[in-house]
Steps between C-alpha positions, in 0.01 A plus 500: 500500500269366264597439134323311181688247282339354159697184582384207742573447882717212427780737264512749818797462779224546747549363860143392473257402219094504510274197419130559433315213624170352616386376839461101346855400448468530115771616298356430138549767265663831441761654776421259750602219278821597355629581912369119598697376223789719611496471848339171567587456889329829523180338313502213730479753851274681332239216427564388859425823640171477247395198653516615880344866383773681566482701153220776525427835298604788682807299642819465294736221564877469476696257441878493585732322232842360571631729253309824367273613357267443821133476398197676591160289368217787511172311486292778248150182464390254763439243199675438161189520361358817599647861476664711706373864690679774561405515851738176520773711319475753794510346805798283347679764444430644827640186653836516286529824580447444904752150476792599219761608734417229775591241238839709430360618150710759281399431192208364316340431120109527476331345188156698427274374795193328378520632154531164291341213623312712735342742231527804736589883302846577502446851536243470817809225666795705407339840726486207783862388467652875458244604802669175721882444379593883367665583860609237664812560668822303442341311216523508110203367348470423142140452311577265200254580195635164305484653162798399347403356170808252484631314804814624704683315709499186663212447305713623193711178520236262567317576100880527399510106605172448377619595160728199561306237431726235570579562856108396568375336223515132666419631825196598353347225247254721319311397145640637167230738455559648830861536497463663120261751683755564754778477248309823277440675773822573676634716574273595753473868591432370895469182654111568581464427141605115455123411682392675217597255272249260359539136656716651779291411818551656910693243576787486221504854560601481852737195448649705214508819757675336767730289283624799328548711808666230692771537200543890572559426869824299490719773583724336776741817650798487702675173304824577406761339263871441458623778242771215467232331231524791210860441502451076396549471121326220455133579467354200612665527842407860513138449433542187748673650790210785438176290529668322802555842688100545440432176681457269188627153562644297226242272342247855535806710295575158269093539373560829457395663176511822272101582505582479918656831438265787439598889457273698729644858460850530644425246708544110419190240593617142578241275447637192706348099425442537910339803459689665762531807252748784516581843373868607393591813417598606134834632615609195656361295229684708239819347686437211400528570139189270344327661256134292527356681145769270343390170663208264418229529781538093491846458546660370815650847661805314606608309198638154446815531290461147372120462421345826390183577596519291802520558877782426741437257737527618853824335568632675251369784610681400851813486346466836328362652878858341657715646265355824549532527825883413437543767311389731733673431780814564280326924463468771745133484563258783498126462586289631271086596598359320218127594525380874392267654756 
């Protein structure tokens, strides 16, 4: 079954997602770019199998990730530089079509082969890839056209946190007259288009990239949670006893702040000083009855009754973990999954 999407491979549940690359280990620009910056173990097999000329045209190769989406890197040019042929299109199609099922492939997202970077016609590359992947059996294949004017997605939330200026803004010492750019600019319609901003150069685009989508990938399922903390009164054991369930020790909660907290849909982004992030859903956040639109982005999250404005120590914070866990050993306890899948 073949089917076209105007979205990209990466916002497809596909089993298995296609790279277009070249033969020299270069992933510079376009496609090839944003899946090294995605998938960067994949980028460093790929440059090794460069170097000992294991990546040819008319050969695709696949790469198995721990967790899917498997890849398949489809070399469409022998060099960067030069473009691709069609004749390269066709025999690696031939070999996808001849290897698919030996690699266990069911389903798969093609971008449009050669038809960017490689300047080939879309019209003359699309009769190749209906010709190649229309019958394949036991496989869904889906030909992304990448239209989509405004980004959906993981790549969605990334220009949602780029509109959040100060979640990178030190990270990223740029001059006034760049950040005003920036600043003018946003929001951005897809990512694509920060490089087009004036002063913003290859690489603070691909620091920005992958320090951005590192934030979207915190998601840690399968943690669960006594339901015993809703039912603590006070707040600042609640919110205690809550950070400590998501591994948080107590100086790391004590430095906790307000701007730590950031609403990403109806889910919850931590933003932790170790930078071991996390992702909580909105439901189970809701519990917890903290209202963030109320609170200044500055102030300590877990307030010191006696000096406002400042943070609990972590001995404090100690104190606050103890008598929580007093408490609930006093309740029935329930477990409940605190991460939405």
């Amino acid at each position: 079954m073949l089917e076209y999407r105007q979205t990209t491979v990466f916002n497809l549940n596909a089993q298995t997602i296609v790279n277009t690359v070249n033969c020299v280990g270069v992933m510079g620009a376009g496609l090839a770019l944003e899946f090294k910056l995605r998938f960067p173990q994949m980028y460093a097999e790929y440059v090794s199998q460069c170097r000992k000329k294991g990546i040819t045209v008319g050969k695709v190769n696949f790469y198995r990730n721990d967790d899917e989406p498997h890849i398949i890197n489809f070399p469409t040019k022998n060099h960067w530089k030069y473009p691709s042929q069609l004749e390269w299109i066709e025999t690696g199609l031939q070999d996808f079509a001849a290897k698919y099922q030996e690699w266990g492939i069911t389903s798969i997202a093609f971008p449009r082969l050669g038809c960017d970077r490689g300047g080939l016609n879309w019209s003359q590359v699309k009769l190749l890839m209906e010709k190649y992947l229309s019958n394949l059996p036991q496989l869904t294949v889906y030909i992304c056209l990448d239209n989509e004017t405004t980004a959906q997605g993981v790549e969605k939330q990334m220009l949602d946190l780029l509109t959040q200026t100060e979640l990178w803004v030190e990270k990223f010492p740029l001059s006034y007259p760049v950040m005003e750019k920036i600043t003018k600019s946003l929001p951005l319609r897809r990512f694509r288009d920060f490089k087009n901003i004036s002063g913003i150069g290859q690489d603070t685009y691909q620091e920005m990239f992958k320090f951005l989508y590192n934030l979207t990938q915190t998601a840690q399922p399968g943690t669960v949670i006594d339901e015993g903390i809703f039912q603590i009164t006070d707040l600042r054991i609640r919110l205690v006893m809550l950070f400590k369930y998501l591994g948080f020790n107590a100086e790391e909660i004590s430095q906790l702040e307000v701007r730590n907290l950031l609403q990403q849909g109806k889910e919850l982004l931590i933003l932790a000083p170790n930078q071991q992030n996390v992702v909580i859903s909105g439901k189970v956040w809701q519990k917890m009855g903290v209202n963030l639109t109320e609170l200044s982005p500055e102030e300590p999250l877990i307030l010191n009754k006696q000096k406002r404005g400042k943070h609990l120590k972590s001995g404090t914070i100690k104190t606050l973990i103890t008598t929580g866990n007093k408490l609930l050993q006093q309740k029935d306890i329930q477990q409940l999954s605190l991460f939405s899948l």
